[in-house]
Phi, psi and omega in degrees: 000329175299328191288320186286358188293299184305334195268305209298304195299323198303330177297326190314319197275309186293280183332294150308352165276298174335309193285313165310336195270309189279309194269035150289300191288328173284295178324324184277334155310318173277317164275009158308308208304319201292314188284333180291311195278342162279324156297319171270343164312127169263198189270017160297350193046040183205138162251145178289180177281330191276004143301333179294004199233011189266354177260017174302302169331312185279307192315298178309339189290302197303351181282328161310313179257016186227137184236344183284321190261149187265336184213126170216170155179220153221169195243105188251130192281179194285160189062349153278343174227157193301351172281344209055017192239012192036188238214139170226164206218098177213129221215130199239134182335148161235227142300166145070015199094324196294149169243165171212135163311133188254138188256139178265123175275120181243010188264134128006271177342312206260131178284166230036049199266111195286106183256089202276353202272015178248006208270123162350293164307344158256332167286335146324279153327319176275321206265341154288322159080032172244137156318100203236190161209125177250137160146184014266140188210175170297122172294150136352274200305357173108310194340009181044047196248094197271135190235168142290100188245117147262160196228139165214177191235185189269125196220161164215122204060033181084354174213131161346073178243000166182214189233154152220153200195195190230182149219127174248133149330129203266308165306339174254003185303339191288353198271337170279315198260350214258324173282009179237348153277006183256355189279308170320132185252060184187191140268153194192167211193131169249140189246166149233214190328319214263357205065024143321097163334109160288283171202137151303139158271041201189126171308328175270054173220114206212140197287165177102299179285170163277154166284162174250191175326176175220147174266136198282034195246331199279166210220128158263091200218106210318115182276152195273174183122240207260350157080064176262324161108035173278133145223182158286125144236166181194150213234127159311124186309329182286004185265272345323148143293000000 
């Protein structure tokens, strides 16, 4: 029992230097995005969508040192930009380095209409100004993908007007988290807040799903880093939930 204890902090650690390491980087990513957009602003005291397009720079730089998350930009809330429905400014690695803008259906009206100001990672975030991650779930675009969106958050002048965050696949996050859960002498699992299956070492662990009950021989254990509620859990393999 000891042994798995000691395998689950040490994965507890590694993982949290990974998580710690990205929204280190979001943070630094976000405050580019403040200086483009402070820079592209004109004197209406609102940015139009073609200001939005002065943070592409910052995006590609955080996707250039992160080779795992696939998409990053920001999520600008109602009233900050002239349309008055915000905004989403977001750009996904493409070949060779290169990015390309991904389009958001933002009109009300229109069926598929993305009403992101309902999604966690972003109400979370403006009214806590804490850092957060949702998912895993089905992208947007339908592709049947289950992704990660992290979030931290967007300020311009000291005040709070959106997220700026990523998104990961979830299959390749597994290429970081699945060698450091195998290391574990147990079935094991990163959960996130909610008990959501991240990602497993065990066919009994399936992404998507909740954990279930825990047996009291099973291990719980917080990942340290940016205080996303992620943790570990894990079981001697002779055990069931």
């Amino acid at each position: 029992m000891n042994d798995l204890r000691d395998a689950v902090e040490r994965a507890s650690t590694s993982i949290g230097n990974w998580y710690s390491e990205v929204y280190r980087d979001l943070t630094v990513m976000a405050l580019a995005c403040e200086r483009n957009l402070r820079d592209a602003q004109g004197t209406s005291g609102k940015f139009s969508e073609r200001d939005l397009r002065a943070i592409q720079p910052a995006s590609a730089a955080f996707l250039s040192r992160h080779t795992i998350p696939m998409a990053a930009g920001i999520v600008l809330g109602p009233g900050g930009i002239d349309n008055n429905i915000g905004a989403v400014e977001w750009w996904r690695r493409g070949d060779a380095g290169s990015t390309h803008r991904i389009v958001f259906n933002l009109s009300p009206a229109d069926p598929g209409f993305y009403d992101f100001v309902t999604y966690e990672w972003f109400t979370e975030v403006v009214t806590t100004g804490m850092p957060a991650i949702q998912g895993p779930y089905l992208d947007y675009a339908g592709m049947d993908k289950y992704i990660l969106t992290s979030m931290v958050p967007l300020s311009c002048d000291g005040v709070i007007i959106g997220t700026a965050g990523c998104d990961t696949e979830v299959r390749e996050l597994e290429t970081i988290i699945m060698p450091i859960l195998r290391t574990i002498p147990g079935d094991a699992a990163l959960v996130s807040k909610f008990d959501r299956i991240v990602v497993g070492n065990s066919g009994r662990f399936l992404v998507g799903n909740r954990i279930g009950a825990l047996l009291k021989d099973s291990i719980r254990r917080e990942i340290r880093g940016p205080g996303l509620g992620l943790q570990i859990v894990a079981a001697p393999r002779n055990d069931q939930y």
